[in-house]
C-alpha positions as CSV (number, residue, x, y, z in Angstrom):
1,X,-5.7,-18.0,-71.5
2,X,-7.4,-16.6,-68.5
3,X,-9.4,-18.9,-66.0
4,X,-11.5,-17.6,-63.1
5,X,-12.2,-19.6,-60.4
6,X,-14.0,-18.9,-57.1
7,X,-12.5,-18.6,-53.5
8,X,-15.9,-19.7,-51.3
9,X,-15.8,-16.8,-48.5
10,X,-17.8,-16.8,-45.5
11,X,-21.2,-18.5,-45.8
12,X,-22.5,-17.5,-49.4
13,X,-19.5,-15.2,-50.7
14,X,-17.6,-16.0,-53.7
15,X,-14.1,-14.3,-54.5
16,X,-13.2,-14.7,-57.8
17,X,-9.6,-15.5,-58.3
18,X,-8.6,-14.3,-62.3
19,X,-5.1,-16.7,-63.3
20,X,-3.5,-16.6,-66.6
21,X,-2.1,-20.5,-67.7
22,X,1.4,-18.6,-68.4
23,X,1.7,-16.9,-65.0
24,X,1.4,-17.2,-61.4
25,X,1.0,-13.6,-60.9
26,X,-2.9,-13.5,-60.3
27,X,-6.1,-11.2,-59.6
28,X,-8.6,-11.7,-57.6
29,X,-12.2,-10.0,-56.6
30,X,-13.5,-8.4,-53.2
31,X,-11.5,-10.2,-51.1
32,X,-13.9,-10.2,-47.9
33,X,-11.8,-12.9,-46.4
34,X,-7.9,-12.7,-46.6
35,X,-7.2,-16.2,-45.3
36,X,-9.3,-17.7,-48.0
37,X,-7.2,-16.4,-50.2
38,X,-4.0,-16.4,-48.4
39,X,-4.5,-20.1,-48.2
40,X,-5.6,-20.8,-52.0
41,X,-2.4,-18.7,-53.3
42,X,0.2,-20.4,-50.7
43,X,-1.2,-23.7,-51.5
44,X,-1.0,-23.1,-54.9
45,X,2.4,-21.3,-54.9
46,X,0.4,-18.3,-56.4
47,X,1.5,-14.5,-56.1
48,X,-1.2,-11.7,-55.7
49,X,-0.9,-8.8,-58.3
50,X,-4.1,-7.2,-58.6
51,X,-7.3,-6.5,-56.6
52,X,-10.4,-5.5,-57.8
53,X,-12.9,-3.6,-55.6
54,X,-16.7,-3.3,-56.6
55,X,-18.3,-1.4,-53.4
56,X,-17.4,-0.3,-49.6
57,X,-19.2,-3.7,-47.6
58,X,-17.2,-5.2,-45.6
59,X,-17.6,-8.4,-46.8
60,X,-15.8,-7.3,-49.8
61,X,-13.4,-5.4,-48.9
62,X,-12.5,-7.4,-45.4
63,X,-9.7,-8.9,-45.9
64,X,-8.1,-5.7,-48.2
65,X,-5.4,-4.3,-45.5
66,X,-3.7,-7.9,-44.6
67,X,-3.5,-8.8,-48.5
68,X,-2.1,-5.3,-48.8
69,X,0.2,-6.2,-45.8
70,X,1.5,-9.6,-47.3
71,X,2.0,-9.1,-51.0
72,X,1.3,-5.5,-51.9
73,X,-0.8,-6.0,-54.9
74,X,-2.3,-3.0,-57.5
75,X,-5.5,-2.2,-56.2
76,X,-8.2,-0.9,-58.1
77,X,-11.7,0.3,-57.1
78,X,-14.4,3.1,-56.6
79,X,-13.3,6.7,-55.8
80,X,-14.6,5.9,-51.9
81,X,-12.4,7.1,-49.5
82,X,-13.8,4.8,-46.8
83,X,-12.2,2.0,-48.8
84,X,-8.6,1.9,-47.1
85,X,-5.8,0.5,-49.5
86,X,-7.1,1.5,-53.1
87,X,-4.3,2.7,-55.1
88,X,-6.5,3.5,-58.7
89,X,-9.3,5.0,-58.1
90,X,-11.5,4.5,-61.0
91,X,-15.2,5.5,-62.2
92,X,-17.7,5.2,-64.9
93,X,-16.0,4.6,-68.5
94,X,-12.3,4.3,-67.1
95,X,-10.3,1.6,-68.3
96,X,-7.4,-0.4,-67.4
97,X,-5.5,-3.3,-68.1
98,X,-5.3,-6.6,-66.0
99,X,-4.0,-10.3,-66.8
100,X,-3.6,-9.0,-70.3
101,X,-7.4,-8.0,-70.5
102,X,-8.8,-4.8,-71.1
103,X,-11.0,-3.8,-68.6
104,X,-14.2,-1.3,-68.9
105,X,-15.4,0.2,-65.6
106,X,-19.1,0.5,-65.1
107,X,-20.7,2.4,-62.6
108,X,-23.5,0.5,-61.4
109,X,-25.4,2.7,-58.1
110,X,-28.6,1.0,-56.8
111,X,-26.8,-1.9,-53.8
112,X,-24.3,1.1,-52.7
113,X,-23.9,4.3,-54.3
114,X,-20.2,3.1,-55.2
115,X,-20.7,0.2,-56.8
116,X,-18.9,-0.4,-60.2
117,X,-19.3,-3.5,-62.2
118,X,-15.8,-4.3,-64.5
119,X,-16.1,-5.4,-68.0
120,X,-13.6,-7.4,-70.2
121,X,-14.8,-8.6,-73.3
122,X,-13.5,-11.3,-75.2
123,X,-14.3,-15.1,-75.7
124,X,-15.8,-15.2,-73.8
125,X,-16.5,-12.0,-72.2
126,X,-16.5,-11.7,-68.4
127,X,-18.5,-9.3,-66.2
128,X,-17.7,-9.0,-62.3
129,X,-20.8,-7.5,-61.2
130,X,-20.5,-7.5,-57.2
131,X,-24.1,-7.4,-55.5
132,X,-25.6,-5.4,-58.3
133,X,-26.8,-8.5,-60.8
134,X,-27.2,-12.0,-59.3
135,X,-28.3,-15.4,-61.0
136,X,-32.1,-14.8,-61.4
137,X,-31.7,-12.0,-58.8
138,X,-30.2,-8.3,-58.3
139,X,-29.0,-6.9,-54.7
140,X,-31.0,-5.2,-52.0
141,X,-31.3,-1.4,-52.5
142,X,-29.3,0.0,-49.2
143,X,-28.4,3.1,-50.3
144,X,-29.5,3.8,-53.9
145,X,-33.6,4.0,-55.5
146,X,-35.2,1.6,-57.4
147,X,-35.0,3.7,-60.6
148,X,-31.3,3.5,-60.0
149,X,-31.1,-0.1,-59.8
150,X,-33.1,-1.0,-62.6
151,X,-30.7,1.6,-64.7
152,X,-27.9,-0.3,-63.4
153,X,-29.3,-3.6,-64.4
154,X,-30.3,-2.5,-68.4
155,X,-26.8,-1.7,-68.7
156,X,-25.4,-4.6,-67.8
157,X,-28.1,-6.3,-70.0
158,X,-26.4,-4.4,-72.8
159,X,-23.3,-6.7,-73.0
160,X,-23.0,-9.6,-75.0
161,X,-25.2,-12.6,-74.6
162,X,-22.5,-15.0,-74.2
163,X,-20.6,-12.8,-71.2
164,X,-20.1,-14.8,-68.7
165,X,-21.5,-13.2,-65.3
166,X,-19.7,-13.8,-62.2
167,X,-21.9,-12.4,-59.3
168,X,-20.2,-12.4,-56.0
169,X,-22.9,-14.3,-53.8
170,X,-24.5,-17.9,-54.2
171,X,-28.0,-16.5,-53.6
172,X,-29.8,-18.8,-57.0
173,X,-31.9,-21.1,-55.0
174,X,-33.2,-18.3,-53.1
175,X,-33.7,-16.1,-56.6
176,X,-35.1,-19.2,-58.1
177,X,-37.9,-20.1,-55.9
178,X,-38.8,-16.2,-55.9
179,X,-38.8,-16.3,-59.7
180,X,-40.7,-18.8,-59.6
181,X,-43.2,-16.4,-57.9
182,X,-42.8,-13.4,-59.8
183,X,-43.0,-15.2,-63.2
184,X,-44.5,-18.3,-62.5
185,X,-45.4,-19.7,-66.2
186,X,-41.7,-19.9,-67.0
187,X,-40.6,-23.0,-67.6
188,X,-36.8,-21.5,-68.1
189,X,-37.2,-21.3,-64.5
190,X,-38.2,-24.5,-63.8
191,X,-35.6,-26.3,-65.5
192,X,-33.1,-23.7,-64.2
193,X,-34.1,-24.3,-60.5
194,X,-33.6,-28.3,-61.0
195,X,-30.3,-27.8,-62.9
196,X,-29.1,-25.3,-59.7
197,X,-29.9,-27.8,-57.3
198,X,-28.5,-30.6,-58.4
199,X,-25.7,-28.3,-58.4
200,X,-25.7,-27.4,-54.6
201,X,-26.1,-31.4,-54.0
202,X,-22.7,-32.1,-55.2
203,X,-21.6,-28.7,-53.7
204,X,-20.4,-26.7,-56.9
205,X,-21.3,-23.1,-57.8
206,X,-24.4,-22.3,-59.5
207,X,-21.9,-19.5,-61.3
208,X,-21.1,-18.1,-63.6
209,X,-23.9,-17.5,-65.4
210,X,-24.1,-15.9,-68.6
211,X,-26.6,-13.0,-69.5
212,X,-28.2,-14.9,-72.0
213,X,-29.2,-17.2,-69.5
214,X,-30.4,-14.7,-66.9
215,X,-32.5,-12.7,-69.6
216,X,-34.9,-16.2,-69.5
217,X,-34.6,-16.4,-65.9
218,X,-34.1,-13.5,-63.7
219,X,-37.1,-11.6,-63.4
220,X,-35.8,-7.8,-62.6
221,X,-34.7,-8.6,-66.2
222,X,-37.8,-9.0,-67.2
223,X,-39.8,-6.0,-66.1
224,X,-41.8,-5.8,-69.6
225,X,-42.7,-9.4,-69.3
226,X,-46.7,-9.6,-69.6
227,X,-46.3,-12.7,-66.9
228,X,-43.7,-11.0,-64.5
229,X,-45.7,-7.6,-64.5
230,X,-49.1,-9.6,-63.8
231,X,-47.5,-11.6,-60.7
232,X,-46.3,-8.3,-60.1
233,X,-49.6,-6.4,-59.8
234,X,-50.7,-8.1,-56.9
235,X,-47.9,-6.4,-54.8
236,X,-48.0,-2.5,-55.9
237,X,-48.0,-0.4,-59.1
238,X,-46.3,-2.1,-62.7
239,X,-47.4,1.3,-64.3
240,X,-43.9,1.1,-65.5
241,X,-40.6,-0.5,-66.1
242,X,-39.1,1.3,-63.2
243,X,-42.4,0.9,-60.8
244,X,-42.6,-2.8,-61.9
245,X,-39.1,-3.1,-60.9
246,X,-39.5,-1.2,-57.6
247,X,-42.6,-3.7,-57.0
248,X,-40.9,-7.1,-57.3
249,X,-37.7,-5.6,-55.5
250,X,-40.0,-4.5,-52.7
251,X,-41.5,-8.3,-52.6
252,X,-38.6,-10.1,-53.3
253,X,-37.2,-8.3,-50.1
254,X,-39.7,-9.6,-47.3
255,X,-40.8,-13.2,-49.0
């Protein structure tokens, strides 16, 4: 069976470390930090196989050329040649096989141009999704459009409702008390807000999430929503999907 567990990196990272019960040959996801994981696999008596890459920031791709260094593990990620160390480069609709799972590569532009989001279904299914899709949130646009973004974010809403969602940031206070804003009669919101921090009290993730979930509580999921598009009006144009979109990412990023 595979478990995935997450390596806490930096202030607010996560890297997701993917085992399999029968082996200690393990996978893990943008590995900002090396000696967070260095330490997890030594203490652990773990070996590192396989790294998955999502986008070019540093803060995922950090500790990359000293986990290179140590164990030499398969490393597979977008077709960037400023990411140093990636064996398989991969893009949109490429697959591959890791821990036994099959794995469906997603190009997801919007955060970075790059940015691929990789899919494994199953029971349940998995979905590493970077800094594209948070828990009630999505990632700043630094490089992409809005129109982009909110492309990116339909397709991912396209998976399974039970897919398990393992963003790479603990960001859901932040995205809660802004959804509470942007779609303020939703009382999904509420209860997931007082479920999150009672979370952070007794310092365990608020992830994964699963897409069911964030489809009652993230509101850049939620662009048709009468209540998110009339919060929404009072910051710029919800003539559309896309604008509305554009509108709450524009707000979300200065409140």
């Amino acid at each position: 069976m595979l478990s995935v567990t997450p390596i806490p990196a930096f202030s607010d990272n996560y890297i997701w470390l993917l085992r399999q019960d029968s082996s200690q040959e393990v996978c893990v996801v943008d590995p900002g930090d090396a000696a967070a994981v260095i330490e997890v696999l030594e203490r652990e008596e773990l070996t590192l196989g396989c790294v998955l890459i999502t986008h070019h920031h540093h803060d995922h791709t950090g500790g990359l050329a000293e986990l290179i260094k140590r164990y030499s593990p398969r490393v597979i990620g977008p077709d960037n040649p400023s990411i140093a160390g990636i064996q398989e480069r991969v893009a949109d609709g490429d697959e591959f096989r890791v821990m036994g799972r099959r794995f469906e590569v997603i190009a997801v532009p919007g955060h970075t141009l790059d940015h691929l989001a990789f899919f494994t279904s199953g029971i349940p299914a998995l979905l590493f999704c970077g800094d594209t899709m948070f828990s009630a949130g999505c990632g700043r646009l630094f490089e992409g459009t809005p129109e982009q973004m909110n492309a990116s974010l339909e397709r991912l809403n396209e998976m399974p409702a039970d897919t398990l969602v393992f963003a790479a940031h603990e960001y859901t206070l932040a995205n809660l008390a802004f959804a509470q804003a942007a779609d303020p009669d939703n009382q999904d919101v509420v209860k997931a807000l007082q479920e999150c921090e009672r979370a952070r009290e007794l310092d365990r993730p608020t992830l994964p999430s699963t897409l069911e979930r964030e489809r009652r509580i993230n509101p850049f999921l939620r662009c048709d929503d009468a209540g998110v598009r009339k919060a929404a009006s009072a910051h710029g144009s919800t003539d559309s999907k896309d604008a509305t979109f554009a509108t709450l990412r524009a707000w979300k990023d200065s409140f």
